[in-house]
GUSEMAR-516857 format. One record per atom (N, C-alpha, C): residue number from 1; residue in three letters; x, z, y. Coordinates in Angstrom, 1 decimal. Layout:
! residues N
ATOM   resi   resn       xx       zz       yy
ATOM    NUM    ALA        X        Z        Y
...
! end
This chain:
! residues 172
ATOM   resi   resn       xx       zz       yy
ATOM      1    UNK     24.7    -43.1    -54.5
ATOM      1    UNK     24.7    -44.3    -55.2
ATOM      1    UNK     23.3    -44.9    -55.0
ATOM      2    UNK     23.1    -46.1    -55.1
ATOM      2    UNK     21.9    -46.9    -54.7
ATOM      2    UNK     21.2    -46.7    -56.3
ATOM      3    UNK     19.9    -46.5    -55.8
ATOM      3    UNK     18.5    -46.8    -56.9
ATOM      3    UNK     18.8    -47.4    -58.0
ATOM      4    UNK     19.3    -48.4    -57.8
ATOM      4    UNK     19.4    -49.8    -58.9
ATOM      4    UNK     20.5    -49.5    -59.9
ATOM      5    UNK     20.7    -48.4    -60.1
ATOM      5    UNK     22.1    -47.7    -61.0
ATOM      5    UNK     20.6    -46.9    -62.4
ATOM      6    UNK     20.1    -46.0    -61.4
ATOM      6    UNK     19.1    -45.4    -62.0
ATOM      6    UNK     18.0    -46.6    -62.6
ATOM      7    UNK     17.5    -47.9    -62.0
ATOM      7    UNK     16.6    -48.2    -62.8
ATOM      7    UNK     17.2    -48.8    -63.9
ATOM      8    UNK     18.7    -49.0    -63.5
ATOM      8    UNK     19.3    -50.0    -64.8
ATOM      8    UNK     19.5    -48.9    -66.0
ATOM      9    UNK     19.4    -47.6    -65.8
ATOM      9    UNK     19.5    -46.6    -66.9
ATOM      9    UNK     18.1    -47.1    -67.5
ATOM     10    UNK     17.1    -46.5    -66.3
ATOM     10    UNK     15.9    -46.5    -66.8
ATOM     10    UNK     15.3    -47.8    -67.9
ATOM     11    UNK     15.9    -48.7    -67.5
ATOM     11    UNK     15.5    -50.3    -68.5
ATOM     11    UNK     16.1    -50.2    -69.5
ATOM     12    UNK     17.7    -49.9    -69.8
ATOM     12    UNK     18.2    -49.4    -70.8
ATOM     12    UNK     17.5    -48.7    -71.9
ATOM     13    UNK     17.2    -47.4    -70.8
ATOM     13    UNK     16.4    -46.5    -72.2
ATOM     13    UNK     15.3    -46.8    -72.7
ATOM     14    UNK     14.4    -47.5    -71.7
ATOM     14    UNK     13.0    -47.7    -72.7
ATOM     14    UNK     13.3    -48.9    -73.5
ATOM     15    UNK     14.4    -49.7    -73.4
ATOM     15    UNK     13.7    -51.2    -74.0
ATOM     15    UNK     15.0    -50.3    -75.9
ATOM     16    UNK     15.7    -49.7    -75.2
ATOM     16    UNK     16.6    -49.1    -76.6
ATOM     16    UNK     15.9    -47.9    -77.4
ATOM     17    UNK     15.4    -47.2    -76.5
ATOM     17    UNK     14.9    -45.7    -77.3
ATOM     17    UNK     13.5    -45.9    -76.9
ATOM     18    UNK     12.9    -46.2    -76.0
ATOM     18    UNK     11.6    -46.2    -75.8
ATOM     18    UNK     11.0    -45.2    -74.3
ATOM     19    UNK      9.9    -45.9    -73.5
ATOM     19    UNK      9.4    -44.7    -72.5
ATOM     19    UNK      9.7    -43.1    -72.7
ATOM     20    UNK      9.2    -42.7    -74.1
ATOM     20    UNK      9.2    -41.7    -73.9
ATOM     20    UNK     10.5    -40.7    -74.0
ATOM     21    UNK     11.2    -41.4    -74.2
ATOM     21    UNK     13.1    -41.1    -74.1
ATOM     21    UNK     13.3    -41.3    -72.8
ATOM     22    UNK     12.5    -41.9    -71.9
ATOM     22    UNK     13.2    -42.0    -70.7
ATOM     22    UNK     12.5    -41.2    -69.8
ATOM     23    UNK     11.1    -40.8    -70.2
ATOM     23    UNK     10.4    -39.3    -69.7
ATOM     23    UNK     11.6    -38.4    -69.5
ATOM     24    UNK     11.4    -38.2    -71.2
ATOM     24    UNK     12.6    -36.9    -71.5
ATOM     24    UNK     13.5    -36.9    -70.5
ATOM     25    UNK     14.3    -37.9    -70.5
ATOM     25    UNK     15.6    -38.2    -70.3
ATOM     25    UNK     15.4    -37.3    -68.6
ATOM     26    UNK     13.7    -37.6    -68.0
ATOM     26    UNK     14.5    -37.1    -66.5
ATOM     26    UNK     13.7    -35.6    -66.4
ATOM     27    UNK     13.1    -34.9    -67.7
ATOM     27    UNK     12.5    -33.9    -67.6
ATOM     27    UNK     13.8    -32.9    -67.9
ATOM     28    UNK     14.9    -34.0    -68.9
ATOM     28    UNK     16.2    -33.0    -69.0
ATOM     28    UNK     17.1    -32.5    -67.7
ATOM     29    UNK     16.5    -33.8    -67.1
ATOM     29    UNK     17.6    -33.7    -65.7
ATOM     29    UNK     17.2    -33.0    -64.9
ATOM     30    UNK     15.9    -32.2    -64.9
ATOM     30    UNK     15.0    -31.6    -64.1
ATOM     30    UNK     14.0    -31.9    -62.9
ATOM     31    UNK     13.9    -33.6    -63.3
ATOM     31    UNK     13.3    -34.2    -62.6
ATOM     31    UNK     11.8    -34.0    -62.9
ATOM     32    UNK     11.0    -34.7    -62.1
ATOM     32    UNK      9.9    -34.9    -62.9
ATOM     32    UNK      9.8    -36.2    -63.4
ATOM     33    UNK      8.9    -36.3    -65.2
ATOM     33    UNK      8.6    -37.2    -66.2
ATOM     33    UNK      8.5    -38.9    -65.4
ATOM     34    UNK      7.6    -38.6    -64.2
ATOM     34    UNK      7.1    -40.0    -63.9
ATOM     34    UNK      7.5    -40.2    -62.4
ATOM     35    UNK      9.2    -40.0    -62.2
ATOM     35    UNK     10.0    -39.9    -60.7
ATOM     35    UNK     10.1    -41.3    -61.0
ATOM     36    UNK      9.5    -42.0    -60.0
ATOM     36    UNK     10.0    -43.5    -59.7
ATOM     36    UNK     10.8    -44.0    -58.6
ATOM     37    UNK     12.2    -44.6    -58.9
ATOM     37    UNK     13.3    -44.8    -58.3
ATOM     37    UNK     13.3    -46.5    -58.3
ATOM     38    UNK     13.9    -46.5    -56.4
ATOM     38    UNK     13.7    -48.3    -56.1
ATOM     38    UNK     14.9    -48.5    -56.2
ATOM     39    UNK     15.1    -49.5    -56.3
ATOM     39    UNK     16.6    -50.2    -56.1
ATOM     39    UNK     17.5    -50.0    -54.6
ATOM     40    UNK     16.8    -49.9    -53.8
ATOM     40    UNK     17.6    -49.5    -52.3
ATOM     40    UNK     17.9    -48.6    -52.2
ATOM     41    UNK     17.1    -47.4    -52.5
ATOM     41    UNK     17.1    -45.8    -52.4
ATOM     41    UNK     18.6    -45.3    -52.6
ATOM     42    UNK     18.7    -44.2    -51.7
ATOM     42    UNK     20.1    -43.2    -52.3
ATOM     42    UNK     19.6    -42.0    -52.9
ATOM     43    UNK     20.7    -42.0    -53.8
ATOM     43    UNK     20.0    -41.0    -55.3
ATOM     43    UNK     21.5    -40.8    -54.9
ATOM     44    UNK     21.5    -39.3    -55.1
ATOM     44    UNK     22.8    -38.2    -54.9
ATOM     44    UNK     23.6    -38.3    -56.4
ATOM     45    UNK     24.7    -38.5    -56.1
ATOM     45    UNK     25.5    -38.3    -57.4
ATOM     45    UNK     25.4    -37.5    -58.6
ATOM     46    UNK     24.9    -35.9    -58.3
ATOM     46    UNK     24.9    -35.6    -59.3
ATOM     46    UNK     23.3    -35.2    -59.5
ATOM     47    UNK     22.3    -36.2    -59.2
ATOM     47    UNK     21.2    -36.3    -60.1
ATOM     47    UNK     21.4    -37.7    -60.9
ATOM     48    UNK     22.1    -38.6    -60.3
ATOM     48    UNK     22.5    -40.0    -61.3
ATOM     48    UNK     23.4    -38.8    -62.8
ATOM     49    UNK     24.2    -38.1    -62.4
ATOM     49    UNK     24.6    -37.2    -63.2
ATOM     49    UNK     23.8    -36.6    -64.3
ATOM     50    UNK     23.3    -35.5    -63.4
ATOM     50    UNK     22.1    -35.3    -64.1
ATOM     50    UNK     21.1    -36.2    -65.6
ATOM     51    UNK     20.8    -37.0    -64.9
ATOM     51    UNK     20.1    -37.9    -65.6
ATOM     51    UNK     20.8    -38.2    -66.7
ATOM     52    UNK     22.1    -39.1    -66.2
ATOM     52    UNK     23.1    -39.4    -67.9
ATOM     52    UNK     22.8    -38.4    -68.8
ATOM     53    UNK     23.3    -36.9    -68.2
ATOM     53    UNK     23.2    -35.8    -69.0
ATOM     53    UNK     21.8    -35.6    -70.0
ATOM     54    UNK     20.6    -36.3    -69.1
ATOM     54    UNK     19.6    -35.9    -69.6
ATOM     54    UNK     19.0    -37.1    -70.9
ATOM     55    UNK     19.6    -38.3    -70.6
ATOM     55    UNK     19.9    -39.4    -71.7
ATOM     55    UNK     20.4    -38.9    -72.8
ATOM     56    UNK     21.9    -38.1    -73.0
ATOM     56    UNK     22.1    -37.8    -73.8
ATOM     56    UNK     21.5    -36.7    -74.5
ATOM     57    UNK     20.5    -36.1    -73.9
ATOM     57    UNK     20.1    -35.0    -74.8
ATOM     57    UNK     18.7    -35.9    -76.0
ATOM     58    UNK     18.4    -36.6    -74.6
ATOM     58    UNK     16.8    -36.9    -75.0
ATOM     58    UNK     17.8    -38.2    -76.4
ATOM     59    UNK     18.8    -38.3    -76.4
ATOM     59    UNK     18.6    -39.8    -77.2
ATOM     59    UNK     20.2    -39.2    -78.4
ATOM     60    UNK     20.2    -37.7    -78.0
ATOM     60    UNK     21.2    -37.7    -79.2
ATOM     60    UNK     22.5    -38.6    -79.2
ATOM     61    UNK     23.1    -38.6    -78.1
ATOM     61    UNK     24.3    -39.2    -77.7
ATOM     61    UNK     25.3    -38.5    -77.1
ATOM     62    UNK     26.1    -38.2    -77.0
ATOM     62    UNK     27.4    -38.0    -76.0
ATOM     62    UNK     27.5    -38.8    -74.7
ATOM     63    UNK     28.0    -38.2    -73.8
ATOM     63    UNK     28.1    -38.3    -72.4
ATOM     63    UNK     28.8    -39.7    -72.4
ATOM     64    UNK     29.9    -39.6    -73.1
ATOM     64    UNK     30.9    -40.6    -73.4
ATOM     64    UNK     30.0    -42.1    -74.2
ATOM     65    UNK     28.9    -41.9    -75.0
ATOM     65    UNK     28.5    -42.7    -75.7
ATOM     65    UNK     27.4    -43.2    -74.3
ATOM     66    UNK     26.6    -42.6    -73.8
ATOM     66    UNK     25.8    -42.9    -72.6
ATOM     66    UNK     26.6    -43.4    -71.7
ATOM     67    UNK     27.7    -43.3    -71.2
ATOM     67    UNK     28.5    -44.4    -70.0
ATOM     67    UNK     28.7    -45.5    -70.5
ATOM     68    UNK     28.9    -45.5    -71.8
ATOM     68    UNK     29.4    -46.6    -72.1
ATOM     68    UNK     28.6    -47.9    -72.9
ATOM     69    UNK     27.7    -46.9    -72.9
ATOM     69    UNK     26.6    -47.8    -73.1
ATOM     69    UNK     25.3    -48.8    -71.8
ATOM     70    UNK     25.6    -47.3    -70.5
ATOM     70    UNK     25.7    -47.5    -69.1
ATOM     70    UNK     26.1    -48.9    -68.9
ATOM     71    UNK     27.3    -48.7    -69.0
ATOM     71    UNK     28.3    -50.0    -68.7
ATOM     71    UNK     28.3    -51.2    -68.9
ATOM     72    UNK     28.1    -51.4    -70.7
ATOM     72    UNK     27.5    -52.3    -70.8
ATOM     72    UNK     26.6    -53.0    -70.7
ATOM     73    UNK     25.7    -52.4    -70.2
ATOM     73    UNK     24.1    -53.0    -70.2
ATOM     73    UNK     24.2    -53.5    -68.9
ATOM     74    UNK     24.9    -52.7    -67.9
ATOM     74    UNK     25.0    -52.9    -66.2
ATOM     74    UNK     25.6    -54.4    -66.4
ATOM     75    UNK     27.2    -54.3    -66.8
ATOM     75    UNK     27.7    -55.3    -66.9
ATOM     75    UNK     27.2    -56.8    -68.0
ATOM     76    UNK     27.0    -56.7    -68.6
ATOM     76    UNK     26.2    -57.6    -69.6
ATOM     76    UNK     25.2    -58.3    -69.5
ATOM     77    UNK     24.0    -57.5    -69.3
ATOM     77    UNK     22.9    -57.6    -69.1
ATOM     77    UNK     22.2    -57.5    -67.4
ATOM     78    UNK     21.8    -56.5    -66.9
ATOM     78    UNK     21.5    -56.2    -65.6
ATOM     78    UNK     22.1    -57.2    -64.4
ATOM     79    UNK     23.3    -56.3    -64.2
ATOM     79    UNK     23.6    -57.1    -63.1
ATOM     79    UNK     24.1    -58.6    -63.1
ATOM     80    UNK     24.5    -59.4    -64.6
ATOM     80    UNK     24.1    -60.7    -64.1
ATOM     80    UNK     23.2    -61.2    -63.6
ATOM     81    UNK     22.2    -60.6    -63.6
ATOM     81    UNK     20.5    -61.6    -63.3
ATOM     81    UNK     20.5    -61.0    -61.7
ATOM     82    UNK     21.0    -59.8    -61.4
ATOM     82    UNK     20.6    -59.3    -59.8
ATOM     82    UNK     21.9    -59.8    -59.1
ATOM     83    UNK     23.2    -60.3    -59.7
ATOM     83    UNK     24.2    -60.8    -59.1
ATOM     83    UNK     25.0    -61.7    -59.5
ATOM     84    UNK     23.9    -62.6    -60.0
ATOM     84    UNK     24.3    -63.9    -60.6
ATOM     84    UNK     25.2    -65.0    -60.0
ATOM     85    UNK     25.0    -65.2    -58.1
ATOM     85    UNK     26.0    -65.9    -57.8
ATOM     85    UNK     27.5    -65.6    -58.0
ATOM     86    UNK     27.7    -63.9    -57.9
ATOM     86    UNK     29.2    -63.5    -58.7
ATOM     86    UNK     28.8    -63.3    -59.5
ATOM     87    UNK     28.8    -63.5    -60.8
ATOM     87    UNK     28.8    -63.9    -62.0
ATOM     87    UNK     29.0    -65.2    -62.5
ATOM     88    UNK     28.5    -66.2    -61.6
ATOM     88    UNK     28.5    -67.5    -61.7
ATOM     88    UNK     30.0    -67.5    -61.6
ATOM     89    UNK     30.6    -67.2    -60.2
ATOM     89    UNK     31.8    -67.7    -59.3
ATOM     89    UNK     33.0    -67.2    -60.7
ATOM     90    UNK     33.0    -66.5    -61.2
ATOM     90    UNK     34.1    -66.0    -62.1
ATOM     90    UNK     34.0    -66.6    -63.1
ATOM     91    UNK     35.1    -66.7    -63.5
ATOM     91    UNK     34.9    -67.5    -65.7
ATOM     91    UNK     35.3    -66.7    -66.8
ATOM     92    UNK     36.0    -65.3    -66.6
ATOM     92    UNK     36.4    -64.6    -67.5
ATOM     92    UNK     36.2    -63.4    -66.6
ATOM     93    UNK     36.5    -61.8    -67.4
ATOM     93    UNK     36.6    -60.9    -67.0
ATOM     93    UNK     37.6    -60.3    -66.2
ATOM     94    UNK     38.8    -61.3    -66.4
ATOM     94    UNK     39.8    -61.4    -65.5
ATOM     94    UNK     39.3    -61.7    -64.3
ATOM     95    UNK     38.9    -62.7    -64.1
ATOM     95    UNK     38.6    -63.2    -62.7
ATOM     95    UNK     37.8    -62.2    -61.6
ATOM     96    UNK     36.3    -61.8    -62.7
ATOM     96    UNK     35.2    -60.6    -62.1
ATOM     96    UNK     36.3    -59.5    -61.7
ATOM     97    UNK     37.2    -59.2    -62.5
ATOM     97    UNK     37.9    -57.7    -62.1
ATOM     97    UNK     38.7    -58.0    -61.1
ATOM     98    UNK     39.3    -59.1    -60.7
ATOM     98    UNK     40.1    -60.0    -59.8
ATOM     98    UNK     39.5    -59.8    -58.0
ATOM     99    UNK     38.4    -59.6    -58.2
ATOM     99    UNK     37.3    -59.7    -57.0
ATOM     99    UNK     36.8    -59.0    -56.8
ATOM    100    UNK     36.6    -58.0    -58.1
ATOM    100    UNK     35.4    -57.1    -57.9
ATOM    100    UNK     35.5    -56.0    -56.5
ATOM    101    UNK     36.7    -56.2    -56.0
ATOM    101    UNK     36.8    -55.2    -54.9
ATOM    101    UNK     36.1    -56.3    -53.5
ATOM    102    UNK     36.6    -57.0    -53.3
ATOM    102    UNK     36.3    -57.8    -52.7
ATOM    102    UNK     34.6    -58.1    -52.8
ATOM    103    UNK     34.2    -58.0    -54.0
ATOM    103    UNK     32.9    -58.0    -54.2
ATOM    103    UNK     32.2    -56.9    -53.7
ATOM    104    UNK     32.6    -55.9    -53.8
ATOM    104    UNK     32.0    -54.5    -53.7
ATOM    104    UNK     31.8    -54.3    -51.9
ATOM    105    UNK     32.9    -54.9    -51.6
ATOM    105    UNK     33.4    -54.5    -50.1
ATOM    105    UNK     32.4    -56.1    -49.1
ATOM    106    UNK     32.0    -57.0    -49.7
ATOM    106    UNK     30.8    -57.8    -49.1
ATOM    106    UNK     29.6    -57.2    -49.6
ATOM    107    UNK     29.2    -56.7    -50.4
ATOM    107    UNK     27.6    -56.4    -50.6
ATOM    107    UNK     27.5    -54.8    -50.0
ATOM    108    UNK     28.4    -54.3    -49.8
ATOM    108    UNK     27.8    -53.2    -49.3
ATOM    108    UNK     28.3    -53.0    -47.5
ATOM    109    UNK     28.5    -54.2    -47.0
ATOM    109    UNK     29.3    -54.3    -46.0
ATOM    109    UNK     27.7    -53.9    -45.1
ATOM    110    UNK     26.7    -54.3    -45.6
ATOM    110    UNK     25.3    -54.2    -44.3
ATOM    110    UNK     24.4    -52.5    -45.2
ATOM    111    UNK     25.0    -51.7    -45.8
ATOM    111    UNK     24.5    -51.0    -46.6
ATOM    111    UNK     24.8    -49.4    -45.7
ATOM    112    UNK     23.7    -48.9    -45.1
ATOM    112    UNK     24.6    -47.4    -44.7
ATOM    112    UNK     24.7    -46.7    -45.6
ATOM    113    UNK     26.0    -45.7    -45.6
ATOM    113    UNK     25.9    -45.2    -46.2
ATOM    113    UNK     26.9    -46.0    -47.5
ATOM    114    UNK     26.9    -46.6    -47.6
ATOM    114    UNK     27.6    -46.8    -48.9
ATOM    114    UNK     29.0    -46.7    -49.0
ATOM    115    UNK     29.3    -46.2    -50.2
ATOM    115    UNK     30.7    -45.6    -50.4
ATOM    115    UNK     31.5    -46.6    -52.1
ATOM    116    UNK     31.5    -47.6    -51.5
ATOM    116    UNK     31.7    -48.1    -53.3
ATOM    116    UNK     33.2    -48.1    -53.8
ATOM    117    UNK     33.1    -47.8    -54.8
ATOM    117    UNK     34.8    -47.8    -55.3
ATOM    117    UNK     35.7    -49.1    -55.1
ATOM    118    UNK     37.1    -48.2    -54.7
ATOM    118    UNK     37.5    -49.3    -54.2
ATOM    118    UNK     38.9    -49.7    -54.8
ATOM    119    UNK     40.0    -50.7    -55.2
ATOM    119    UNK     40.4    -51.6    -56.1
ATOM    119    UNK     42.0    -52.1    -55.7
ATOM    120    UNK     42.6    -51.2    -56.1
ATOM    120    UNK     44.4    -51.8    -55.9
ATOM    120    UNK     44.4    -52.7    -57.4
ATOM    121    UNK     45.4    -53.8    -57.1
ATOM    121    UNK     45.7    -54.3    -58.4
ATOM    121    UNK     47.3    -54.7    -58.7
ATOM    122    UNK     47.6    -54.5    -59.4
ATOM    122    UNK     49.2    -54.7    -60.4
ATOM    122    UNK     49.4    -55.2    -61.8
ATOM    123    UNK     49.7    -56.3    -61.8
ATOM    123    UNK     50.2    -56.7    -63.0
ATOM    123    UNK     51.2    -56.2    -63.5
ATOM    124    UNK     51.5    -55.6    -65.0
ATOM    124    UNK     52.4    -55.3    -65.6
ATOM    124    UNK     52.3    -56.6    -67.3
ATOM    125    UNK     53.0    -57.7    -66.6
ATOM    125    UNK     53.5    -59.0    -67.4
ATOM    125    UNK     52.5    -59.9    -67.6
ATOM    126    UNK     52.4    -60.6    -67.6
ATOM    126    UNK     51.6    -61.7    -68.1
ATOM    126    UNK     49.3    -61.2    -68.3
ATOM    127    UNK     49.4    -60.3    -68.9
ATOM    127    UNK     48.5    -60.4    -69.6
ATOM    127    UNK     47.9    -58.8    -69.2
ATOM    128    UNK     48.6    -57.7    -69.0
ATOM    128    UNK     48.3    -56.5    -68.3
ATOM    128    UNK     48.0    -56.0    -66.9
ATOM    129    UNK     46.7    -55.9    -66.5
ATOM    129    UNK     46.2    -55.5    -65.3
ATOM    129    UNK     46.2    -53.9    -65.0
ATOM    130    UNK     46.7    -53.1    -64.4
ATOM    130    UNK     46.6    -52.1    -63.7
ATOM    130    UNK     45.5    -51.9    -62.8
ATOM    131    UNK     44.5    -51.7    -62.4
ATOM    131    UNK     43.8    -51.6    -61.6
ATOM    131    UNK     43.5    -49.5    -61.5
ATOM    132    UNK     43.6    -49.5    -60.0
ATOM    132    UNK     43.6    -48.2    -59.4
ATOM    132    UNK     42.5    -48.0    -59.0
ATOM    133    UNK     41.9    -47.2    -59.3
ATOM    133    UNK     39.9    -46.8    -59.2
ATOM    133    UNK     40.2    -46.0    -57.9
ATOM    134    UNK     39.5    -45.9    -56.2
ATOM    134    UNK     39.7    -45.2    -55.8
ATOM    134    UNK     38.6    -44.3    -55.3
ATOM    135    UNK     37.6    -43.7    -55.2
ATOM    135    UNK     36.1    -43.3    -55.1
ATOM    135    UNK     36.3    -41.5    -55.0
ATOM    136    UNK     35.7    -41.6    -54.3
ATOM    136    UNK     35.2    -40.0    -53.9
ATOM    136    UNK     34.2    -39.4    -55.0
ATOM    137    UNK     33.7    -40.0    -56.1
ATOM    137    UNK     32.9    -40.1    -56.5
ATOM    137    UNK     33.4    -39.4    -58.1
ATOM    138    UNK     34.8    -39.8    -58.4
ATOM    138    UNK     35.4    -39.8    -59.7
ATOM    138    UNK     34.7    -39.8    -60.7
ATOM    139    UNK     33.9    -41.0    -60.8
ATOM    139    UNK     33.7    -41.6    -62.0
ATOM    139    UNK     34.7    -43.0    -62.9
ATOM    140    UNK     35.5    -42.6    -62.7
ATOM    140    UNK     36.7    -43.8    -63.1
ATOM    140    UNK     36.1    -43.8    -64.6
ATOM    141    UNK     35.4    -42.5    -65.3
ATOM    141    UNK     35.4    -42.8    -66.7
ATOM    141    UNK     34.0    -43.6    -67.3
ATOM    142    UNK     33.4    -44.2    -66.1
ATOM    142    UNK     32.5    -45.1    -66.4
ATOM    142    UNK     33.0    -46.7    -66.6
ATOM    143    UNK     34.1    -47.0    -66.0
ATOM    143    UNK     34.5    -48.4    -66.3
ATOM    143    UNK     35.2    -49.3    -67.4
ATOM    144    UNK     35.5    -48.3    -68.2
ATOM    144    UNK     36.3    -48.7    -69.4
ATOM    144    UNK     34.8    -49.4    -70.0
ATOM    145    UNK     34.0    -49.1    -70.0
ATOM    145    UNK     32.5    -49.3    -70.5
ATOM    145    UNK     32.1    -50.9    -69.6
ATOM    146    UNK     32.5    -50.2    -68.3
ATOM    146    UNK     31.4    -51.8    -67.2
ATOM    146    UNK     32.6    -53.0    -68.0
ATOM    147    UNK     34.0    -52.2    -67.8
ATOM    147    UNK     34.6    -54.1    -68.1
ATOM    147    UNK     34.6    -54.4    -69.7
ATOM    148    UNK     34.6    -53.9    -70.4
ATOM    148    UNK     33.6    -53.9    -71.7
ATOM    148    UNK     32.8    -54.7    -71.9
ATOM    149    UNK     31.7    -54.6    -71.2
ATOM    149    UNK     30.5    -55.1    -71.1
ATOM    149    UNK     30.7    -56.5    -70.1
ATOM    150    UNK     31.7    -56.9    -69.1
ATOM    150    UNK     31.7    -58.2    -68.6
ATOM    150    UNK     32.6    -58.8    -69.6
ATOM    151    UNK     33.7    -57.9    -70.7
ATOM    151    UNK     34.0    -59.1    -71.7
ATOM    151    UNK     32.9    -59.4    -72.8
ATOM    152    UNK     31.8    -58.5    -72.7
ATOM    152    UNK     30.6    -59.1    -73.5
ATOM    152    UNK     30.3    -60.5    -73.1
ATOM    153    UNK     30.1    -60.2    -71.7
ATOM    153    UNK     29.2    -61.2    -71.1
ATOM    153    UNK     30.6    -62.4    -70.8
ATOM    154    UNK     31.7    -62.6    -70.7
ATOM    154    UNK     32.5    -63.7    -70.7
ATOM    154    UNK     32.5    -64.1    -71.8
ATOM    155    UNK     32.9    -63.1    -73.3
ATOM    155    UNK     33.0    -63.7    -74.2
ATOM    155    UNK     34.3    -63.9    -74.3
ATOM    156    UNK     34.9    -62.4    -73.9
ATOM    156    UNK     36.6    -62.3    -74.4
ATOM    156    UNK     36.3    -60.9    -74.4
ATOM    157    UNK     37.4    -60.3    -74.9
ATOM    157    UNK     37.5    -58.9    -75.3
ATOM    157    UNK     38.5    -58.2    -74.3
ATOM    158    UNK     38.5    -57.9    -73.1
ATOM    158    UNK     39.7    -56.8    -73.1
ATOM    158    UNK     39.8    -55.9    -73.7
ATOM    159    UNK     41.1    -54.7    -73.6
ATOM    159    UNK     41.5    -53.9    -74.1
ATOM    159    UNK     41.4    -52.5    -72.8
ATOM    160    UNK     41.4    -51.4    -72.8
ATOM    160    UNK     40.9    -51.0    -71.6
ATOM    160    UNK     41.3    -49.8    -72.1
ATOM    161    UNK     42.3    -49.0    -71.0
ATOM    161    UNK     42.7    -47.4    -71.5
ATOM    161    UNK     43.1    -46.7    -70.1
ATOM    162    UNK     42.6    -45.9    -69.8
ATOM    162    UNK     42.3    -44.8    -68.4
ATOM    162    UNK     43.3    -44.1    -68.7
ATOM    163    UNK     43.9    -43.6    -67.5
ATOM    163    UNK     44.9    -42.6    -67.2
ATOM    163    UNK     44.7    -41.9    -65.8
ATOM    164    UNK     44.2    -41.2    -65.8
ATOM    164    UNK     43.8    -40.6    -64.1
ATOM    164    UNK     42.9    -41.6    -64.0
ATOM    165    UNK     43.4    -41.8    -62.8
ATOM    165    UNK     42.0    -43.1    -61.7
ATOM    165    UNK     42.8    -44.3    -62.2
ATOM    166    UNK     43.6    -44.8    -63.5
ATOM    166    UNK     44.3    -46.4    -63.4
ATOM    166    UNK     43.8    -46.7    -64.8
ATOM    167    UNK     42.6    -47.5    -64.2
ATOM    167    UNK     42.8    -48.8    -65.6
ATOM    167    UNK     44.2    -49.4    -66.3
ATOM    168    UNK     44.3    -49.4    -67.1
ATOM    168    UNK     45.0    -50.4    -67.5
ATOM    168    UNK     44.3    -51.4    -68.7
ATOM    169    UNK     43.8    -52.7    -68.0
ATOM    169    UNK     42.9    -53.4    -69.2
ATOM    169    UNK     44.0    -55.0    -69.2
ATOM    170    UNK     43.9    -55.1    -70.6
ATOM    170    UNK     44.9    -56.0    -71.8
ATOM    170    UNK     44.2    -57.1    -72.0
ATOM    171    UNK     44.4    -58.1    -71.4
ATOM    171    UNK     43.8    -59.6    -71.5
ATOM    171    UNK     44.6    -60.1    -73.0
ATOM    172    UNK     43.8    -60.6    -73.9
ATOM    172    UNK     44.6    -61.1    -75.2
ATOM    172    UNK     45.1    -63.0    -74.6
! end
């Protein structure tokens, strides 16, 4: 996974729990206190792991409460401002989830190395999106959280419930 995963933890934790929670957070992971991570860089899966883990120790959360707070922030906050022209292009959370493969599959098109998850989609009626998480990576249980967090930032609520690697998120 690219840097810019880890610094969006890292902005998360200091501006929510403070620097010294985000020390912690990578002395849990077994990093060292003052490891500084760029946005381009590849960071191996399970030290981005790691680190969640070490979030939740330093900040008294659950793993489950750290993704999803992850998610939110990524989606909400963070990556509007680093990927604002998609953010612009969409008008609901429908639309961003609509693309997002499509999205994933142009930004990391000049990227080596990059392995980004990738996006079947099925409507079941009107208002029910299926989407099929596909990644080597199996973190599917981080998304219920990111699209969460783009209905923050649209300003509609989906409904969002995981079964294996398939979203199924509920447009009202």
């Amino acid at each position: 996974m690219k840097g810019t995963v880890v610094k969006c933890m890292e902005e998360l934790v200091t501006k929510k729990f403070g620097v010294e929670k985000w020390k912690q957070s990578l002395k849990n992971a077994g990093l060292p206190e003052n490891r500084l991570f760029t946005t381009g860089e590849d960071v191996a899966e399970p030290e981005i792991l790691a680190i969640m883990k070490g979030i939740g120790v330093a900040a008294s959360i659950s793993m489950e409460q750290v993704m999803e707070a992850f998610g939110e922030y990524w989606s909400s906050v963070y990556a509007p401002l680093l990927y604002d022209v998609y953010f612009a292009k969409a008008k609901s959370t429908r639309e961003m989830l609509l693309n997002l493969d499509q999205i994933h599959v142009a930004m990391t098109r000049k990227i080596n190395n990059a392995r980004p998850p990738r996006f079947t989609y099925e409507w079941k009626g009107d208002n029910t999106l299926v989407m099929q998480y596909d990644s080597s990576r199996g973190l599917v249980a981080l998304m219920p959280g990111l699209i969460r967090g783009l209905g923050k930032y649209y300003k509609d609520k989906p409904k969002v419930t995981v079964s294996g690697n398939a979203l199924q998120v509920h447009f009202a």
